[in-house]
N, C-alpha and C positions, 0 to 999 in steps of 0.2 A: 933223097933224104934217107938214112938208114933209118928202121922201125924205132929203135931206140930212140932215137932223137925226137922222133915222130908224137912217139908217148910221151917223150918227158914235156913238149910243150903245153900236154892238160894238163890241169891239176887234177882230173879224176881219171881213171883209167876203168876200164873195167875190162876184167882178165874172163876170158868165157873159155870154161875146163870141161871137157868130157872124160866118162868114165875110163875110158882105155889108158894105158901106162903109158903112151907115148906124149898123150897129151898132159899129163901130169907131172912128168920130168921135160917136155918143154915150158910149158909154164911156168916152173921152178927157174928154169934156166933163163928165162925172160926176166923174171925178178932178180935174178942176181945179175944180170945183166945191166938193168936198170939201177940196182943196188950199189954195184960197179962203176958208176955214170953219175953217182952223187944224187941220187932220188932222195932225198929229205923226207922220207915217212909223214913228220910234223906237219909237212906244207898241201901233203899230197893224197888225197884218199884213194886205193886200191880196192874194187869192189869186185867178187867174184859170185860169177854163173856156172853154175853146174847146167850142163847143157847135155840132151839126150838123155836121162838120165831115167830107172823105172818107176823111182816114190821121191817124194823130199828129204826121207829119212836117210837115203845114198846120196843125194846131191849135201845133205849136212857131213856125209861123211867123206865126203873128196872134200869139203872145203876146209873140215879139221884137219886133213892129212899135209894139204899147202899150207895152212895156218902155222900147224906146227912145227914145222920145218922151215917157213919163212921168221916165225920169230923166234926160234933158236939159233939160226946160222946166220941169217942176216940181217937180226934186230928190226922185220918190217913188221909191222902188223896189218892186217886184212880185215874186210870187211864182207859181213854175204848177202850178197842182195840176194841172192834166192835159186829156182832150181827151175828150168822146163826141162817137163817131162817127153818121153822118147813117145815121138807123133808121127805114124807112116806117111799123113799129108806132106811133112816135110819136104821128103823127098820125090814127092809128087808136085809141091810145088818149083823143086827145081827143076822138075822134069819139064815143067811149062813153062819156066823161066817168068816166075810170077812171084811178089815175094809172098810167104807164108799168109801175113796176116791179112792180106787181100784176097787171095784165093780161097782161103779156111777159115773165115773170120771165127766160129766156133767151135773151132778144136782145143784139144788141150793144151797145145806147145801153144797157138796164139794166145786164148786166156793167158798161160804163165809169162810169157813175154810184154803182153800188158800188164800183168800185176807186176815185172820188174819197173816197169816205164813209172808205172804210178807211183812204185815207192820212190824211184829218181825223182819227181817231181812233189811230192807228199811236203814239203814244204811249205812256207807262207809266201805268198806269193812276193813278198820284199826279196827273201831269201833266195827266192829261183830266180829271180832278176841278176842275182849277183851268180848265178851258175856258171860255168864255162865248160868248155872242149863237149865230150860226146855226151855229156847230162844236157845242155843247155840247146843243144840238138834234138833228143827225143823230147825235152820239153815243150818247146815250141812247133814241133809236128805235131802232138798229139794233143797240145790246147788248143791247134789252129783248128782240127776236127773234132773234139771234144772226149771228155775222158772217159775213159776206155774200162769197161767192165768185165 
């Protein structure tokens, strides 16, 4: 299945951007790709992570720069869920091949990746019932363990 397609069958997506220029002109290039494929904005929530990033106030500021460039050229609008912060464990945990939030349960990039998890789920529980694709996934791992502080 090519990625495209891949995406368009959630209805949520969520685009995780890092500060470097390469990732922020393939992510553009993702969206109009998707854009190109008949992604219906209306139908479809596009939710972006600034990923490795040094404060909040850069992860707001890479997601203005795709914001504003997705809804001038390709009429999409975005959404931000939010920012983890750049965590040496990271790459410590891939070095053990473990994932982050198991191995570093209190680090900063974990924290920030549970406060993305929880806004995905921040819902009424009706609401999350009716969730799909990669929401409906961290939803029900993280109420099967409990919510994540």
């Amino acid at each position: 299945i090519p990625l495209s397609e891949f995406v368009m069958m959630s209805p949520e997506v969520v685009l995780v951007v890092t500060p470097e220029p390469t990732s922020i002109t393939d992510s553009y290039s993702l969206l109009k790709v998707l854009r190109e494929e008949q992604l219906n904005p209306l139908y479809k929530t596009i939710h972006v992570v600034a990923n490795r990033v040094e404060n909040e106030a850069e992860g707001a500021e890479i997601f203005h720069k795709i914001d504003t460039v997705s809804s001038k050229f390709l009429n999409t609008k975005l959404s931000f869920l939010g920012a983890v912060l750049q965590d040496k464990n990271a790459s410590m945990a891939v070095i053990e091949q473990k994932p982050l939030v198991q191995a570093y349960p209190g680090t900063t990039a974990t924290k920030g990746i549970c406060q993305l998890v929880n806004r995905l789920s921040d819902d009424t529980v009706e609401e999350s019932k009716k969730k799909e694709g990669i929401a409906r996934v961290f939803i029900d791992f993280f109420r099967s363990k409990k919510r994540i502080r």
